[in-house]
C-alpha positions in Angstrom: -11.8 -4.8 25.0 -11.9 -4.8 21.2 -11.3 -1.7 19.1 -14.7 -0.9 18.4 -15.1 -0.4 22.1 -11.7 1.2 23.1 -12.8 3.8 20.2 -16.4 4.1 21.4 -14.8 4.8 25.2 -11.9 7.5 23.7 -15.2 8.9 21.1 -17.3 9.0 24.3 -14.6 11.0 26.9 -13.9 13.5 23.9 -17.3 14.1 24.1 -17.6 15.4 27.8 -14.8 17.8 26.8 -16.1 19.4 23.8 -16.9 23.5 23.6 -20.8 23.3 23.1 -21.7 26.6 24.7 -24.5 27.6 22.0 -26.1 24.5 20.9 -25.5 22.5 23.5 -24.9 19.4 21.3 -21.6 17.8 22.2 -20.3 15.6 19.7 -17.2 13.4 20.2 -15.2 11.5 17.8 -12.1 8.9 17.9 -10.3 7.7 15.0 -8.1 4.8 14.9 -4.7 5.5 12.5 -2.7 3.3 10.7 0.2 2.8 14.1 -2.9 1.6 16.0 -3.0 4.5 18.1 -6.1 6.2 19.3 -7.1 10.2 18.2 -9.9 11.8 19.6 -11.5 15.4 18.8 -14.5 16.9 20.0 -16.9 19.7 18.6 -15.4 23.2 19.6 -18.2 25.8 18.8 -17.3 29.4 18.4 -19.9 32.7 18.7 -19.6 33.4 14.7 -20.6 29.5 14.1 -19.0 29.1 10.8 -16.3 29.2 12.6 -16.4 26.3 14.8 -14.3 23.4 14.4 -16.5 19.4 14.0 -15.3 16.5 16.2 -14.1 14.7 13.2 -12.0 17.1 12.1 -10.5 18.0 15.5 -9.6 14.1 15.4 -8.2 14.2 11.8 -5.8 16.9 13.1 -4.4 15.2 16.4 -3.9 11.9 13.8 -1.8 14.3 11.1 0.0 16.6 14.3 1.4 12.8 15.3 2.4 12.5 11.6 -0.4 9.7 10.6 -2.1 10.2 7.0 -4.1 6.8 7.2 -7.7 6.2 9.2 -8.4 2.7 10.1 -11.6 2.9 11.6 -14.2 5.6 13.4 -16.6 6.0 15.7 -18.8 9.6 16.3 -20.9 9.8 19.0 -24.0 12.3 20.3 -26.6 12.1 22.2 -28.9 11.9 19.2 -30.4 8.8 17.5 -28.4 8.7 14.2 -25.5 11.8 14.8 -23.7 10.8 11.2 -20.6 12.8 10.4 -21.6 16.5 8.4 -20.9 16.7 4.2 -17.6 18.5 5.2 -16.5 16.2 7.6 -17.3 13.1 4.9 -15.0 14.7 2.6 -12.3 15.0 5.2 -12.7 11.5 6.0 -12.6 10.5 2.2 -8.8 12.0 2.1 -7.7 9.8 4.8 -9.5 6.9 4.4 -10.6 4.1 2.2 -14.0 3.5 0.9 -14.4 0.5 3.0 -13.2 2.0 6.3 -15.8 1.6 8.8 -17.9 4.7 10.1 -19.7 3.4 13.4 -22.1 5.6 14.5 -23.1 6.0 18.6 -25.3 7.3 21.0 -24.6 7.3 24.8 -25.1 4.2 25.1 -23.3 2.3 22.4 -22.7 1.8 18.7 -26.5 2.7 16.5 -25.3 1.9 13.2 -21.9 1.8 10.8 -21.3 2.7 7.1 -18.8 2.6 5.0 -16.5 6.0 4.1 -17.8 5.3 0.4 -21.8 4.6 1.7 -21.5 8.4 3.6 -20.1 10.0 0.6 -20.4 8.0 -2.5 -19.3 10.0 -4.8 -16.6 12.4 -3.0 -14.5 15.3 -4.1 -11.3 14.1 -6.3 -8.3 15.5 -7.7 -6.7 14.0 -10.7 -4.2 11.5 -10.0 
């Protein structure tokens, strides 16, 4: 299985367990660090919606909790046609990733299309070095 598919799978499974219980639009994520682990996150929704939390981001924290600062590769998955990553989430990616990390967007069944970190968010928030 290559690591496209072993993210799709972890992206996929997140999915299932993710706290949809307004919109109804489960959204599942897997990121794949630096150690060559696995992190998955799914969309946790909350009553005052600002407040919920994306599947990216859920996945960005599970990778920094295991003390990993570096993404590798992603996949995000809905049951949508093209369920890309929200302007937040691109920014969060940006901190963690390089612009040529890979960004593979799914739907249920299998990978619909992948950017680039810099093709999703060209021209991202910076600090000064």
């Amino acid at each position: 299985m290559s690591a496209v598919d072993k993210l799709f799978e972890a992206a996929k499974a997140a999915r299932e367990n993710a706290y949809a219980r307004y919109s109804d639009f489960k959204v599942g994520a897997a990121i794949l660090a630096a150690d060559g682990k696995i992190y998955p996150g799914c969309n946790v929704e909350n009553a005052a919606y600002p407040q919920g939390v994306c599947a990216e981001a859920g996945a960005i924290s599970a990778m920094v909790l295991a003390g990993q600062q570096q993404i590798e590769e992603v996949v995000v998955i809905a049951d949508a046609a093209l369920c890309t990553p929200c302007g937040g989430c691109r920014q969060k990616l940006k901190e963690f990733a390089g612009g040529s990390v890979k960004v593979h967007i799914a739907n249920l069944e299998g990978i619909r299309r992948t950017f680039t970190v810099d093709e999703l968010l060209p021209a991202g928030f910076q600090l000064l070095d």
